[in-house]
C-alpha positions in Angstrom: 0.0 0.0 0.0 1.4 3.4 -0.9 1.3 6.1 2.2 1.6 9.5 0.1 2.9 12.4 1.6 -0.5 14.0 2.8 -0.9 10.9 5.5 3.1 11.1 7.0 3.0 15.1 7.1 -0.7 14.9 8.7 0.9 12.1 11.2 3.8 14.5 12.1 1.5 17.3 12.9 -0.6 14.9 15.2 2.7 13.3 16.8 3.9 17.4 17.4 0.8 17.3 19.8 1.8 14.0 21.4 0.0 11.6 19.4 0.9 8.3 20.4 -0.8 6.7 17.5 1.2 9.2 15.5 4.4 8.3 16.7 3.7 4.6 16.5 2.8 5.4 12.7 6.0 6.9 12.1 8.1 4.7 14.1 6.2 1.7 12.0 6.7 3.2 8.7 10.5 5.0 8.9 11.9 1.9 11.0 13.3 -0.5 8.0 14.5 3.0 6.1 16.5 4.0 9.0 17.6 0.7 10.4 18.8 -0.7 6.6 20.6 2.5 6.2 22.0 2.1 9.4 23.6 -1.7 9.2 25.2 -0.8 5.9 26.9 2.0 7.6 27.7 0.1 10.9 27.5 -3.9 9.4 26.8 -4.5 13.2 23.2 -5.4 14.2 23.4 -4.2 17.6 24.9 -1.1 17.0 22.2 0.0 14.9 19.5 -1.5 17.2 21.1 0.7 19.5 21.8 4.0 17.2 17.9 3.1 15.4 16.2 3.4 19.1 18.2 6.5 19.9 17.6 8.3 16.2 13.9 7.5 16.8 14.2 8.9 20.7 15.9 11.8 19.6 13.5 12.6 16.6 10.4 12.5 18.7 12.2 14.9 21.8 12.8 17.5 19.1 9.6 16.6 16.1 9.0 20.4 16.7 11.9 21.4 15.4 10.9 19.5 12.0 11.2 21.9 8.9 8.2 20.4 6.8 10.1 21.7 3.6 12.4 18.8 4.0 11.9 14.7 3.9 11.6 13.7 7.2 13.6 10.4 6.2 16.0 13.0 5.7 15.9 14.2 9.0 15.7 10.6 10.3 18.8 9.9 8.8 20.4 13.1 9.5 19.8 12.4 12.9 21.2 8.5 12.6 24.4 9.8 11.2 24.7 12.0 14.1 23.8 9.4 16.8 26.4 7.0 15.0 29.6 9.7 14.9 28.7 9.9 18.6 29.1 6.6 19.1 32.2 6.4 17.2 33.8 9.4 19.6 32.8 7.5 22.6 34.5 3.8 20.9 37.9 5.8 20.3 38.2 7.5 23.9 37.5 4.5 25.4 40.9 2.3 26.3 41.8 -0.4 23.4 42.9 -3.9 25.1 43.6 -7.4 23.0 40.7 -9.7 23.5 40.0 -12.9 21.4 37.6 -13.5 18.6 35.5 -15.4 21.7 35.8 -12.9 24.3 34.6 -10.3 21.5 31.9 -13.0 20.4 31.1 -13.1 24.4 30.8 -9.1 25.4 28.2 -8.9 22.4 25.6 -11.7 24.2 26.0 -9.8 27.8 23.2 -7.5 28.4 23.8 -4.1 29.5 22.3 -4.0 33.5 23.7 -0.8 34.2 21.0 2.2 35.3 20.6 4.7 33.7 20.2 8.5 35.0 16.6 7.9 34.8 17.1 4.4 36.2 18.7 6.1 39.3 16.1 8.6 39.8 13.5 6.5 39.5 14.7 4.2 42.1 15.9 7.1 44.4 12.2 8.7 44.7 10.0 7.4 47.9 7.5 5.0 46.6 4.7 6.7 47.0 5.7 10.2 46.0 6.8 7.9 42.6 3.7 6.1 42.1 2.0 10.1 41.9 4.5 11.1 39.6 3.6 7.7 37.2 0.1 8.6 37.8 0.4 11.6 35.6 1.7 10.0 32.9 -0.3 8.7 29.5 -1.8 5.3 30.8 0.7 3.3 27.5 3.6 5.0 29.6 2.5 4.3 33.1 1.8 0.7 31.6 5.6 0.3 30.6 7.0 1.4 33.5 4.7 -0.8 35.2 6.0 -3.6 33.6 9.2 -3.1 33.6 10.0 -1.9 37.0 7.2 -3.2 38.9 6.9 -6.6 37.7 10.6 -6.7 36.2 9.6 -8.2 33.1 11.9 -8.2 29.9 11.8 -6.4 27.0 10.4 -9.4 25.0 8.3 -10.2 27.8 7.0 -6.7 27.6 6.3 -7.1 23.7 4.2 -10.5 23.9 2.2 -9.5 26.8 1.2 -6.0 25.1 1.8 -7.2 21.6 3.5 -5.0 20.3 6.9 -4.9 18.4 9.8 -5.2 20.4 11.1 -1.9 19.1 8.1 -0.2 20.3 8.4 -1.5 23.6 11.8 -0.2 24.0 10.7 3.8 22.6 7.9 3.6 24.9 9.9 3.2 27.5 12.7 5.4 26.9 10.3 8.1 26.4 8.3 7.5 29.7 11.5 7.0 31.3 12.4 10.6 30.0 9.1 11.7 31.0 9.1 10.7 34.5 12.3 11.7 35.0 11.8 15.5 33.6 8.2 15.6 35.9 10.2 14.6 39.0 12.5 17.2 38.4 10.3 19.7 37.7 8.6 19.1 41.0 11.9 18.4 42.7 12.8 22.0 41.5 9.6 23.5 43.1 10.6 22.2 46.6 
């Protein structure tokens, strides 16, 4: 089915008022452009995982700062290139050691546990102060963090229960993640 122009531009507008549905739309149809462009840049599948959910993240902080005169794959991969030099500042300041082929092959299947800043706050906040601050949230982004903290379910776990794409999952969160942290820090700053 063809999607003309009329339909993505309309679905930007709607996701520049916090349309879910509109970001799920444009996450769903700019995914495969962004992620192919992506592993032929990187030829590593979980770097442009990661550098695909960050473009995406990044994209829908700042979808008011779209220009509408301009492809909004464009921007997408504007954005992807930018997210991947990052990356590739970070790889060479970080220290160079001699591993093997299976100590390589190893790192890649460990999964990243470390909190993030959000992760930190989150955890920091009295329960019931946090569970007011979730409560203000869109119910899909309460729901995540539900999940996910409360009940400690996986990512994939996460997926088949609400069944959606895995990819999804991981955006929803980030952004409610981002959410809840800028809320608690808003009222944090009122104190």
């Amino acid at each position: 089915m063809e999607i003309n122009s009329e339909i993505i531009l309309n679905n930007i507008e709607k996701a520049k008022t916090g349309d879910q549905v509109a970001f799920t739309f444009l996450l769903d149809f700019f995914w495969n452009e962004v992620y192919g462009f992506m592993l032929k840049r990187t030829e590593n599948e979980t770097d442009t995982d990661d550098i695909t959910i960050e473009t995406f993240a990044k994209a829908f902080d700042k979808i008011n700062t779209y220009n509408p005169e301009f492809g909004f794959n464009t921007w997408l991969i504007t954005i992807a290139k930018n997210v991947h030099i990052d990356m590739l500042r970070k790889k060479k300041t970080s220290l160079f050691i001699d591993i093997t082929d299976e100590d390589n092959n190893n790192a890649f299947n460990v999964v990243d546990e470390t909190p993030t800043i959000e992760d930190d706050i989150i955890t920091e906040q009295n329960l019931s102060q946090l569970l007011n601050y979730i409560k203000t949230l869109k119910p899909a982004y309460q729901e995540v963090i539900q999940l996910r903290y409360f009940q400690e379910m996986t990512y994939q776990d996460m997926a088949e229960q609400l069944d959606e794409p895995l990819n999804n999952i991981k955006i929803k969160l980030l952004r409610a993640k981002k959410l809840l942290a800028e809320t608690i820090s808003k009222k944090e700053k009122k104190k």
